[in-house]
Every structure is written in C-alpha cells, then in structure tokens.
LODRENLO-468467 format. One line per 3 residues: their letters; for each residue x, y, z of N, C-alpha, C. Coordinates in steps of 0.1 Angstrom, whole numbers, always signed. Atoms other than C-alpha are relative to their C-alpha. Layout:
BEGIN
A) X,Y,Z,X,Y,Z,X,Y,Z ~ ...
! end
This chain:
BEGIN
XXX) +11,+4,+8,+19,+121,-190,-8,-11,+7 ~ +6,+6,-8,-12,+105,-174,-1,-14,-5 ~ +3,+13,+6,-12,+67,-182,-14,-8,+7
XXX) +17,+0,+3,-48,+53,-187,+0,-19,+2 ~ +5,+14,-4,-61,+16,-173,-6,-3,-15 ~ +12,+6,+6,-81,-4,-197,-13,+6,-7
XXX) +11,-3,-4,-111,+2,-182,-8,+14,+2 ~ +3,-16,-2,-107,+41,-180,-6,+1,-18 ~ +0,-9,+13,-109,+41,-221,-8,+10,+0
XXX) +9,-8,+1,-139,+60,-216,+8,+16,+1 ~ -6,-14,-9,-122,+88,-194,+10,+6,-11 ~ -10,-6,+8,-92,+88,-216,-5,+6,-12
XXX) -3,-7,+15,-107,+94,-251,-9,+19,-1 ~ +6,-12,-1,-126,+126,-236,+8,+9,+9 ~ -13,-8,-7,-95,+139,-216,+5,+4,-12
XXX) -3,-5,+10,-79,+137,-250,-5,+12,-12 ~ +6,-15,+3,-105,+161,-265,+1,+11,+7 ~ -2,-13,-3,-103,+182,-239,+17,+10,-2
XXX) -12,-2,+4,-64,+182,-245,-2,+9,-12 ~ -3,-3,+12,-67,+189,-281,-8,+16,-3 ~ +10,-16,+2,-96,+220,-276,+10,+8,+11
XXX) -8,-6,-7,-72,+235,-249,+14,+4,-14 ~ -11,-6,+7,-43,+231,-275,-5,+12,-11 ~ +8,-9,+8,-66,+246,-302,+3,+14,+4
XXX) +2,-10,-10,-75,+277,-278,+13,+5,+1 ~ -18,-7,-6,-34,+286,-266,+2,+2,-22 ~ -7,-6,+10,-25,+287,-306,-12,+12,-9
XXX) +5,-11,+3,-56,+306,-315,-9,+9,+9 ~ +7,-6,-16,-67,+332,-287,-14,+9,-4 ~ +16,-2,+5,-97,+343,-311,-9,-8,+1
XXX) +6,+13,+2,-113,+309,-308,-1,-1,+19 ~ +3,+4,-16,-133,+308,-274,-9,-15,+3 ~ +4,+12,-2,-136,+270,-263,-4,-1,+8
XXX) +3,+4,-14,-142,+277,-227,-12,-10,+2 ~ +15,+8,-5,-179,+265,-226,+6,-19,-4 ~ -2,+11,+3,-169,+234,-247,+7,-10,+9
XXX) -10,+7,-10,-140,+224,-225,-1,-4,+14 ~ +3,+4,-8,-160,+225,-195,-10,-7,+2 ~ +5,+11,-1,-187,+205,-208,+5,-15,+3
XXX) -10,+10,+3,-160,+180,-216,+6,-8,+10 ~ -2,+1,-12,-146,+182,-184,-6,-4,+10 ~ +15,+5,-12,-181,+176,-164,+4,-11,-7
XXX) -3,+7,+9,-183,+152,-191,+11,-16,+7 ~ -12,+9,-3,-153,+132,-180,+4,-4,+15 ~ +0,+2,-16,-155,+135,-141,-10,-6,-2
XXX) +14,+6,-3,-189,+124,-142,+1,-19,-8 ~ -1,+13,+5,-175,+92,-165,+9,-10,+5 ~ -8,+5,-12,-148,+86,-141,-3,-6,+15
XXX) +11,+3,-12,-172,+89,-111,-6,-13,-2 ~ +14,+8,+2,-196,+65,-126,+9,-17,+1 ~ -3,+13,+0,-168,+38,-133,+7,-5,+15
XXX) -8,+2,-14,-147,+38,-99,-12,-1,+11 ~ +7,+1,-8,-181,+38,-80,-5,-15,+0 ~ +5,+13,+4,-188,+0,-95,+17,-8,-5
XXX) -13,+7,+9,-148,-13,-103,-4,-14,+6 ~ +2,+7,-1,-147,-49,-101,+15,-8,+10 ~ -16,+2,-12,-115,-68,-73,+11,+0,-15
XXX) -7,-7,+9,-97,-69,-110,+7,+11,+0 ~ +1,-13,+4,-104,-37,-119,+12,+8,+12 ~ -5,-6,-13,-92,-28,-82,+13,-7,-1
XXX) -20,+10,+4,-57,-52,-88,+3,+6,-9 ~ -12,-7,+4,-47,-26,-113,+1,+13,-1 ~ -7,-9,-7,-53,-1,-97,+9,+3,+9
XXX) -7,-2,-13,-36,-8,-70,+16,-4,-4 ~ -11,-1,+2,-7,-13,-91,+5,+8,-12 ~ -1,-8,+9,-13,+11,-111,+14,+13,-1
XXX) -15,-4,-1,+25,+30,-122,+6,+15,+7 ~ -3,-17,-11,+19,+65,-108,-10,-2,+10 ~ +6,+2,-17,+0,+52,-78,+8,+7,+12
XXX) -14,+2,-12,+22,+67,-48,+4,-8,+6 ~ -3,+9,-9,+42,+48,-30,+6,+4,+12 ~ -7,+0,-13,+65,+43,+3,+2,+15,+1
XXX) -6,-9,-3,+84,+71,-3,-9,+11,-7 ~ +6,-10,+0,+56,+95,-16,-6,+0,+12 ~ +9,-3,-14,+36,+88,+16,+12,+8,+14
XXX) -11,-1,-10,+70,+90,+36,+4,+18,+3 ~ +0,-13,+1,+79,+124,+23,-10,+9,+4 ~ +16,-7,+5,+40,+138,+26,-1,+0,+19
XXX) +6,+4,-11,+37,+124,+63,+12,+0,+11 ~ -7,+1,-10,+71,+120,+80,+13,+12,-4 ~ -10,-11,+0,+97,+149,+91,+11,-7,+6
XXX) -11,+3,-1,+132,+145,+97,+5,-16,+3 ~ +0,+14,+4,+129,+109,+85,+18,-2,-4 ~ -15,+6,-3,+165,+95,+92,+1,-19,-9
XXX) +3,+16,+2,+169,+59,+70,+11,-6,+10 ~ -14,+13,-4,+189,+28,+85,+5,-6,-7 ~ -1,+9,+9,+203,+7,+68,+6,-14,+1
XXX) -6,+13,-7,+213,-31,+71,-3,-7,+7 ~ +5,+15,-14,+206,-65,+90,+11,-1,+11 ~ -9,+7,-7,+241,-66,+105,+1,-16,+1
XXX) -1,+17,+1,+241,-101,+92,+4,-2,-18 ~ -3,+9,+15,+242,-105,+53,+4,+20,-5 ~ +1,-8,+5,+237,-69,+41,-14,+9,-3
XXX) +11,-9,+7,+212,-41,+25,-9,-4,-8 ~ +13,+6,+13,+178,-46,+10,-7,+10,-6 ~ +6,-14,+1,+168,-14,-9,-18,-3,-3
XXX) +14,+10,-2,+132,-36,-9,-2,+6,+17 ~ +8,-7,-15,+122,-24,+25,+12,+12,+2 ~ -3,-17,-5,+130,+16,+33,-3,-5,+15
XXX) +2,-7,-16,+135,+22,+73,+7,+8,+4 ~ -8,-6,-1,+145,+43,+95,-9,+8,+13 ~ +8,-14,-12,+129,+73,+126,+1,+14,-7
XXX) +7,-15,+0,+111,+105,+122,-8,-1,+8 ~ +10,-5,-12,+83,+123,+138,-11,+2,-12 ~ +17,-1,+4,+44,+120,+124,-6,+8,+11
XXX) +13,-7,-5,+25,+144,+133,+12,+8,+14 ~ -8,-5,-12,+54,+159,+161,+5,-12,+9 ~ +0,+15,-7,+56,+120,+174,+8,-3,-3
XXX) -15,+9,+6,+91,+101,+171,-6,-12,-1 ~ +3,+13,+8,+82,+70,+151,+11,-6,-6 ~ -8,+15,+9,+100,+40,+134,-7,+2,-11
XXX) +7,+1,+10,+87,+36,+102,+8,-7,-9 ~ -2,+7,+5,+89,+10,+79,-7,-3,-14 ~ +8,-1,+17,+80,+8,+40,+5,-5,-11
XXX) -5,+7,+9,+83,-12,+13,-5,+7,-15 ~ +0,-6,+11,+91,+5,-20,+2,-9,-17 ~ -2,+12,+6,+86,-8,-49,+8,+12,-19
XXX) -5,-6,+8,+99,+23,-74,-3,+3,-13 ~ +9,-8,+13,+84,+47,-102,+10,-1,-14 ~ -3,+5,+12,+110,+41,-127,+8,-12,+0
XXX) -3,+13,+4,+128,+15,-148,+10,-5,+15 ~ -9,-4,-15,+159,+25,-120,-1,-3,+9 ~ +0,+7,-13,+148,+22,-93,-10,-8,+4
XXX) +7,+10,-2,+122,-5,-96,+12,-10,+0 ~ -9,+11,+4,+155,-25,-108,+10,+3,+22 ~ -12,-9,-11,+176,-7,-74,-14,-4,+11
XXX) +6,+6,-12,+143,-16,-49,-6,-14,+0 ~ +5,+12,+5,+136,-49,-67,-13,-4,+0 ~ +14,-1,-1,+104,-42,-72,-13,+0,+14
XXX) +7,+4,-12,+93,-42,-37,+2,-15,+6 ~ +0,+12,-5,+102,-79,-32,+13,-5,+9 ~ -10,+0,-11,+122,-82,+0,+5,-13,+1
XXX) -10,+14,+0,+152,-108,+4,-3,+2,+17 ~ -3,+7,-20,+159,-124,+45,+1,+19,+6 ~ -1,-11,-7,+178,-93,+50,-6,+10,-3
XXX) +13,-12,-3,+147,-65,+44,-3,-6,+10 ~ +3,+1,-8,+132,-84,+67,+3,-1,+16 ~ -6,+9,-10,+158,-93,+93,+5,+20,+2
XXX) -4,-12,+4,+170,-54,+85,-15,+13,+6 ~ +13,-5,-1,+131,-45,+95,-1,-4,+19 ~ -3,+12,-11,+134,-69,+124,+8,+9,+11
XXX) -7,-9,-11,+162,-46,+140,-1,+10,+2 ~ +5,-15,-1,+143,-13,+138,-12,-1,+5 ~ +14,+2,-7,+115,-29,+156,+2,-3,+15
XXX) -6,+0,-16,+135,-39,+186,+5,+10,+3 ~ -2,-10,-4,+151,-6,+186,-10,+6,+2 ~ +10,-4,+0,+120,+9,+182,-8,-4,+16
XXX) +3,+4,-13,+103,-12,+210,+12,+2,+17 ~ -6,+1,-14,+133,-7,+234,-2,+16,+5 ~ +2,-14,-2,+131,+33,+231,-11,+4,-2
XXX) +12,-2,-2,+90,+31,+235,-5,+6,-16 ~ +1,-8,+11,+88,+45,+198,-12,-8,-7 ~ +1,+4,+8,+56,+38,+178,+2,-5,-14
XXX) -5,+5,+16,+57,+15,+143,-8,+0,-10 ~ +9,-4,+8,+42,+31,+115,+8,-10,-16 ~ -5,+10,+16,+45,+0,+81,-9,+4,-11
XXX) +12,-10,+8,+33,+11,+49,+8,-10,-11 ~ -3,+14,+5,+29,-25,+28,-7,+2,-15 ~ +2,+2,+13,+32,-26,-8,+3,-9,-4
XXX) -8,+14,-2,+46,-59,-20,-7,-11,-7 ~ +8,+9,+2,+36,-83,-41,+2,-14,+3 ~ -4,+11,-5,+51,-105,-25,+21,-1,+5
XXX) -12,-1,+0,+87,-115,-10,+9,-5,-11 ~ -7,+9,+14,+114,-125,-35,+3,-14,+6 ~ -2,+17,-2,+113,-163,-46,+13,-2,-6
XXX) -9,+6,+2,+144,-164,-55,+13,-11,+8 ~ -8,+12,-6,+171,-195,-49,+7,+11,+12 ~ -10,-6,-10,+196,-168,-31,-9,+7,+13
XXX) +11,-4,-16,+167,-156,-7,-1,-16,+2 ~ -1,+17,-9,+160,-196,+1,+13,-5,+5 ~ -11,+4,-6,+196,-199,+6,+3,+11,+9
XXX) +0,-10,-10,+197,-171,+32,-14,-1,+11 ~ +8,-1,-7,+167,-184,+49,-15,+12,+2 ~ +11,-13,-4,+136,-161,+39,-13,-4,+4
XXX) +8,+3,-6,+109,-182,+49,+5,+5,+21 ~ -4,-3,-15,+127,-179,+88,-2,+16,+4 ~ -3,-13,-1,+129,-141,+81,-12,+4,-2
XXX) +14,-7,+2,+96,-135,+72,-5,+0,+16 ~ +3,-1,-18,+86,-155,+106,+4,+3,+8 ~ +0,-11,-9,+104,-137,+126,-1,+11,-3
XXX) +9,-13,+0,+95,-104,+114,-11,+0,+5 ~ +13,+7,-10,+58,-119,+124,+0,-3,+10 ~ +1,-1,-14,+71,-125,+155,+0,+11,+7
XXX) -1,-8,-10,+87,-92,+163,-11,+12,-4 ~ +13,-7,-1,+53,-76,+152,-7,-4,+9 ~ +13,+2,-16,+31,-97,+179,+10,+3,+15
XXX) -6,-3,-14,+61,-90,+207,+0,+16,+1 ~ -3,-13,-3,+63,-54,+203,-9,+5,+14 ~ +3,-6,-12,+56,-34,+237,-11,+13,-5
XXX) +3,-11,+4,+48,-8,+217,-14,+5,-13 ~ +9,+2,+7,+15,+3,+193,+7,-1,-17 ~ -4,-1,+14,+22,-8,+154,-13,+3,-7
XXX) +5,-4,+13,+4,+5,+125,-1,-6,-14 ~ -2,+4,+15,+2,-10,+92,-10,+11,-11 ~ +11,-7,+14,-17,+7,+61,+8,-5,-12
XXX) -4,+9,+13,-14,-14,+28,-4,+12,-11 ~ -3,-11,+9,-8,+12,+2,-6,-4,-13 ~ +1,+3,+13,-11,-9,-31,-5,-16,+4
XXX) +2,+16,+2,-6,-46,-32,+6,-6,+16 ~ -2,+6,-11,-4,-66,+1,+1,-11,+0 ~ -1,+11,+0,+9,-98,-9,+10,-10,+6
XXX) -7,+12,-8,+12,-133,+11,+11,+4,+14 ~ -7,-6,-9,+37,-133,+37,+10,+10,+2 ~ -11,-11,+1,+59,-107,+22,-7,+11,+6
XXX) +6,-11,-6,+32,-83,+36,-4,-2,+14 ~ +2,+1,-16,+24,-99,+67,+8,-2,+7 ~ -13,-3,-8,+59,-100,+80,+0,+15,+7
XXX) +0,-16,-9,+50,-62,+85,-12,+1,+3 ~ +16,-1,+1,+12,-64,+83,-7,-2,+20 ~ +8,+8,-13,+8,-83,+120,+1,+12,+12
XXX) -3,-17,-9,+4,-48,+139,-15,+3,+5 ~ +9,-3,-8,-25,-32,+165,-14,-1,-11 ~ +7,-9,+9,-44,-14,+134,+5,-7,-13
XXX) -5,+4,+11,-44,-30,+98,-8,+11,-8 ~ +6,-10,+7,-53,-1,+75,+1,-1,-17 ~ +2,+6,+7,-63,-3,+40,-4,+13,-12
XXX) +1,-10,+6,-61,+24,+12,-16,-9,-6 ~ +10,+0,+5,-92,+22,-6,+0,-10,-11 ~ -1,+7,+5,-81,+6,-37,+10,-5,-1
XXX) -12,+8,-2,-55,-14,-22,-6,-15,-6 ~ +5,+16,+1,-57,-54,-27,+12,-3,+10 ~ -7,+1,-8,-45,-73,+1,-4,-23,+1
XXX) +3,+9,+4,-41,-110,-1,+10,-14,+3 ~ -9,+10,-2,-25,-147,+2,+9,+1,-12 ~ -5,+3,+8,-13,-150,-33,-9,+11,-6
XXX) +6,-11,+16,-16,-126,-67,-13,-10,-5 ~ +8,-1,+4,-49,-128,-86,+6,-17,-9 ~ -3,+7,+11,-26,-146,-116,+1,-14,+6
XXX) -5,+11,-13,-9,-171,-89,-12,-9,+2 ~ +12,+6,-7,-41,-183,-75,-7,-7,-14 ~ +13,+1,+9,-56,-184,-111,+4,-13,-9
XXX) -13,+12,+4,-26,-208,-124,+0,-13,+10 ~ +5,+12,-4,-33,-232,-99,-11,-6,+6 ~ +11,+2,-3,-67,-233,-94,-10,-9,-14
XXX) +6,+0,+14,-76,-233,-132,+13,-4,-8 ~ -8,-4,+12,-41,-236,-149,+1,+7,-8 ~ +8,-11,+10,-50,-207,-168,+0,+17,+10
XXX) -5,-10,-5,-33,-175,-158,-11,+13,-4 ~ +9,-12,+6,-62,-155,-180,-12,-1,+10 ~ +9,+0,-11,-85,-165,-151,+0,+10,+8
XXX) -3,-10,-14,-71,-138,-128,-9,+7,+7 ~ +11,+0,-1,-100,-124,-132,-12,-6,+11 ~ +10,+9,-11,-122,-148,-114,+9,+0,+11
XXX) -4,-4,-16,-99,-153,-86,+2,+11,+5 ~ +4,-14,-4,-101,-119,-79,-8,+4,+9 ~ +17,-2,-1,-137,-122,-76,+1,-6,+19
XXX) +4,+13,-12,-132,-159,-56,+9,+5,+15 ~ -9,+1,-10,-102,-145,-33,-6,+11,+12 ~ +3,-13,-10,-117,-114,-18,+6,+5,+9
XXX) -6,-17,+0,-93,-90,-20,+3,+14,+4 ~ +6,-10,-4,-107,-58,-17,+3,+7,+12 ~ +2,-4,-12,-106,-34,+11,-18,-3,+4
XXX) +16,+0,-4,-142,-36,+10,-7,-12,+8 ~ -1,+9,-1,-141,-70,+12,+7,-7,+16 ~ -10,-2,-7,-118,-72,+38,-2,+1,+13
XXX) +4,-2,-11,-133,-53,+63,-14,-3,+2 ~ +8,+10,-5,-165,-72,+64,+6,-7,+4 ~ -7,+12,-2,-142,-103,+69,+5,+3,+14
XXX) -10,-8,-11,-124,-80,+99,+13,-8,-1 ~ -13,+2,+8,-95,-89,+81,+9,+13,+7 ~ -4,-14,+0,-87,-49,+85,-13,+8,+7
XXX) +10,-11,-8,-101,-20,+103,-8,+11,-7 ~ +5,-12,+8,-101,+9,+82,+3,-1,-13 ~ -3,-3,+16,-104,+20,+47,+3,+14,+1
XXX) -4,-20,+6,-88,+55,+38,-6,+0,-13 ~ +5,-1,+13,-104,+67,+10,+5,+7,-7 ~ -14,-4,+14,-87,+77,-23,-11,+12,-9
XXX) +7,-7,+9,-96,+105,-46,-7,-7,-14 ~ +4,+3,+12,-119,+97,-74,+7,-5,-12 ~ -12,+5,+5,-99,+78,-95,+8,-6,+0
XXX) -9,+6,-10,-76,+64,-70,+10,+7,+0 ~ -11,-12,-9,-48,+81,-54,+11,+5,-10 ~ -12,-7,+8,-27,+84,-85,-3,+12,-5
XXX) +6,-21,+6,-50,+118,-97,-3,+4,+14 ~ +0,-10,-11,-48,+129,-59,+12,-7,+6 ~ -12,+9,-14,-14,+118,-41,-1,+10,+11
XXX) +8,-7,-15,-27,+150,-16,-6,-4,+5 ~ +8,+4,-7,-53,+143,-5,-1,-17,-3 ~ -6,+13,-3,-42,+104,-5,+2,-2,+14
XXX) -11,-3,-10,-16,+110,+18,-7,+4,+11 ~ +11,-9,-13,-39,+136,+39,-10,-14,+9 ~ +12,+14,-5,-64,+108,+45,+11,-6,+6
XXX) -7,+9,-4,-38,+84,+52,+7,+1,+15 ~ -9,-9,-14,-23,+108,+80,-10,+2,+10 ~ +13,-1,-9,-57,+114,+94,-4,-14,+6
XXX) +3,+10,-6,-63,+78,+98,+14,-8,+8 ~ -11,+4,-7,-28,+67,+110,+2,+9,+14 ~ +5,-8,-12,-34,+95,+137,-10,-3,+8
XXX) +15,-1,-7,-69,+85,+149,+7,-17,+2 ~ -6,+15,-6,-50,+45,+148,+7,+2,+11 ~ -13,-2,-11,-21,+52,+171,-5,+7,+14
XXX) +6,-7,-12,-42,+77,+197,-9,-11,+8 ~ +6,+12,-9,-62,+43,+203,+5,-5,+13 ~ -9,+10,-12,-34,+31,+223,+9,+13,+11
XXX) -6,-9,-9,-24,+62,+241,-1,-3,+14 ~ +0,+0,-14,-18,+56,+279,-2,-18,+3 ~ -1,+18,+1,-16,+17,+272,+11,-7,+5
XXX) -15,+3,-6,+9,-3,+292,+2,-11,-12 ~ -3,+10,+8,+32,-28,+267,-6,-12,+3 ~ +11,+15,+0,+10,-59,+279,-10,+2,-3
XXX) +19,-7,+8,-25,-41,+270,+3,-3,-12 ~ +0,+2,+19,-8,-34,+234,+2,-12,-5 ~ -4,+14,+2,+10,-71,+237,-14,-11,-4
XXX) +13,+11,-2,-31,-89,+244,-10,+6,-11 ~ +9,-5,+7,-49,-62,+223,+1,-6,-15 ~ -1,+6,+18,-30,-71,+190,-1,-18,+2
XXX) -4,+8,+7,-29,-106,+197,-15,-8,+1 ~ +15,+4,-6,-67,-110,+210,-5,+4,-18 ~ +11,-2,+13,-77,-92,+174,+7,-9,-10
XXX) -5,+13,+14,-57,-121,+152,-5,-11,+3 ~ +8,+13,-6,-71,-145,+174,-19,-1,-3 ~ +14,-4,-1,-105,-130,+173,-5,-6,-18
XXX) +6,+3,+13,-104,-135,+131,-2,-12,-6 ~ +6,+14,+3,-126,-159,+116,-11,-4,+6 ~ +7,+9,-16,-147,-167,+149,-9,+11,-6
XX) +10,-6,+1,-173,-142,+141,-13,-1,-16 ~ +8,+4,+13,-186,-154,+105,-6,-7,+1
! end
C-alpha cells in the first residue's frame, strides 16, 4: 500500500478515486470507466508533476526519508553482482548499521559500502536505523584498506541521519571512529564514490562521504545536523524545522551550486519511491560516468585530486 506525504494530499485523494472506479469496473464488467480512469489518471500525474517541480528543502526532508524510498540494499541488489558481505571491526564486534562487503558494478570488482537504515519495524530495530556505532565505522575502515591494498574501487551509498549518540558508542570511542574513517577516505590510493541516497547526516555521513565524486540523489538532503536539531537550537522550537531547512541549504540543488557535490541523479516524478528502476538505473549511470573519471590515474593523482576538491570548497563564493 502506497503511503502518502502531507503535501501529496492532492495526488492521494485522486489515486483514491481512481482506486475506487477500477474497483467498481472488476465487480461490474458492464460498467465501462475506462475514459474516466484515465482522465483521473492524467489528472493525478499532472498534480504530482506540478507539486515535486516546486517542493520546498522540507518538503524534500521527507522525502528523503520517506518509508518506501529505496535504500542500501535496494540499490545494492539493482547495481551490484556477486556482492559478498564482510562482516566485523576485528576489534569490538558487528554493526548491522553499515552493510559491506566486494562485488562487481558494471563487470568491475568493487568494495562497497552502505548504510542501511531498514523498511520494516525488524530490521529498522536489527540495522538501528542506519545509525552506526565505532565499530560500522572501524568495520568500514577495514574494507577500505583491503580495498586500497588490492587496487579495488569504493562505491558508499550514505543514508544516515546521523551516527548513534549513544553513551555505549562514546564509550567505544565514536567520535575517533568517525575520524578515522575520514581519514581512510582522503588516503585511499584508489578512486571512491559516494552517492547520498536519502538523508546524509553530520559526520555519520562524511565518515564515508569524503570520496573523489560526492553524488546526490535528487531528493536526497545532505547536511551538518537534522532540520529538527538545528531548529531546537537555533529557535528552541523543534516546529521550526521548517525554516532551518530553508536557512541550512540542504538540498541537492542547493548543494551543487555550493560545490558541496558534483552530481544530481534524477529521481522519477515523485521521487524514487514510485520508480526504484529507474532510480537505481540513473544511479548506475552516474556512478559509471564517476569512476571512468579516474581511469588510468596513478594513486597520488587520485590521493591530490580528492584532496585539492575539499580544499577547493568555499574559496570560490
């Protein structure tokens, strides 16, 4: 069952008619609705079209965490073959908060790394919502030096609203774990990838984020702090979220004026939860056309390229 934003009411209460004239039609097969159903239809794309051509960084914050959005493991499945996971820091234990592991994109042996944040009650509780303890990171950390030692590019795919604040991650050191992940993203020899899927928050996403190519689903949000976060101590007043939204500039759109990020993939009408095909497709096409950048690149090209374009942001505004 399709679950409806807010802001769709429009869309939904004319999907629902078309629902109800379709049900009509199947119990009486004398009763021709066709014409109706495809006014209804136009009708409803054309109301869909109109609102997602104008959403507001809001609007775009729930989409981007919107519950049947795809995630890790729909892109993972869609884009990577004989995707092998890893599992473990060899230091504390497993974080089912970051997915890794080697396959092949596109015929290419890749690393790949993804933070899942899980479509039901289950396994949102079993990947903890996407919010990675030390060891995801430290567990991330050791498939990036394998990765770099056997020349393999690092395809990250950052959803995340952040890492976990809890006491047992501070007593395991997750600020240290984040910065080194950030480090063994600017040492890699090798070309990294990122594409921010959904939510790309604070350092829990730039532990994986700090890569050649920062790529940017369309109606991702990508950011220091949540909307709410920001809106609570700016205002005290969590109902603000809203405005910081506006003030944070968020947005892919946003974003890449800032050269924050490179690319936007673009999402089907609606955003990628009414297309996870052509989502994904896009996403494969642009993670392809990233990585070929750096073809024939020795590890100190890729080493000065990523660290010249983090250095480079800011200086041009």
């Amino acid at each position: 069952m399709r679950s409806y934003l807010d802001f769709e009411k429009p869309v939904a209460e004319l999907e629902a008619k078309v629902e109800e004239l379709k049900a009509v039609g199947a119990r009486d097969g004398a009763v021709s609705i066709s014409e109706e159903v495809g006014r209804l239809e136009a009708k409803a794309a054309a109301a869909l079209s109109d609102i997602y051509a104008s959403l507001t960084p809001w609007q775009k914050t729930q989409v981007a965490r919107h519950p049947q959005r795809p995630h890790f493991v729909d892109y993972c499945a869609d884009l990577i073959t004989e995707f092998t996971p890893l599992a473990g820091d060899r230091a504390f234990g497993e974080d089912a908060a970051i997915v890794a592991g080697f396959g092949r994109f596109r015929g290419r042996a890749v690393c790949v790394i993804g933070q899942e944040k899980g479509h039901s009650t289950e396994t949102r509780l079993h990947h903890n919502f996407g919010m990675a303890k030390p060891e995801g990171y430290r567990k991330a950390v050791r498939l990036m030096e394998m990765a770099d030692r056997f020349g393999l590019p690092v395809l990250a795919f950052i959803d995340t609203a952040g890492a976990f604040p809890g006491i047992e991650a501070e007593e395991r050191g997750q600020a240290e774990a984040i910065a080194r992940s950030t480090e063994a993203c600017l040492a890699l020899g090798v070309p990294n990838v990122a594409l921010v899927i959904g939510e790309g928050g604070s350092g829990g996403a730039i532990a994986l984020a700090t890569a050649n190519r920062v790529l940017m689903m369309e109606h991702a949000i990508y950011g220091v702090i949540s909307p709410e976060g920001a809106a609570s101590i700016l205002w005290r007043d969590q109902g603000r979220a809203s405005d910081a939204a506006t003030a944070m500039k968020i947005t892919a759109q946003d974003l890449l004026r800032l050269g924050i990020i490179d690319t936007i993939v673009p999402e089907a009408t609606g955003g990628a939860h009414r297309g996870r095909a052509a989502a994904t497709a896009a996403a494969g096409e642009a993670l392809h056309a990233a990585l070929a950048e750096f073809d024939g690149l020795s590890p100190d090209d890729i080493r000065d390229r990523r660290a010249v374009k983090f250095l480079e942001i800011g200086r041009k505004l």
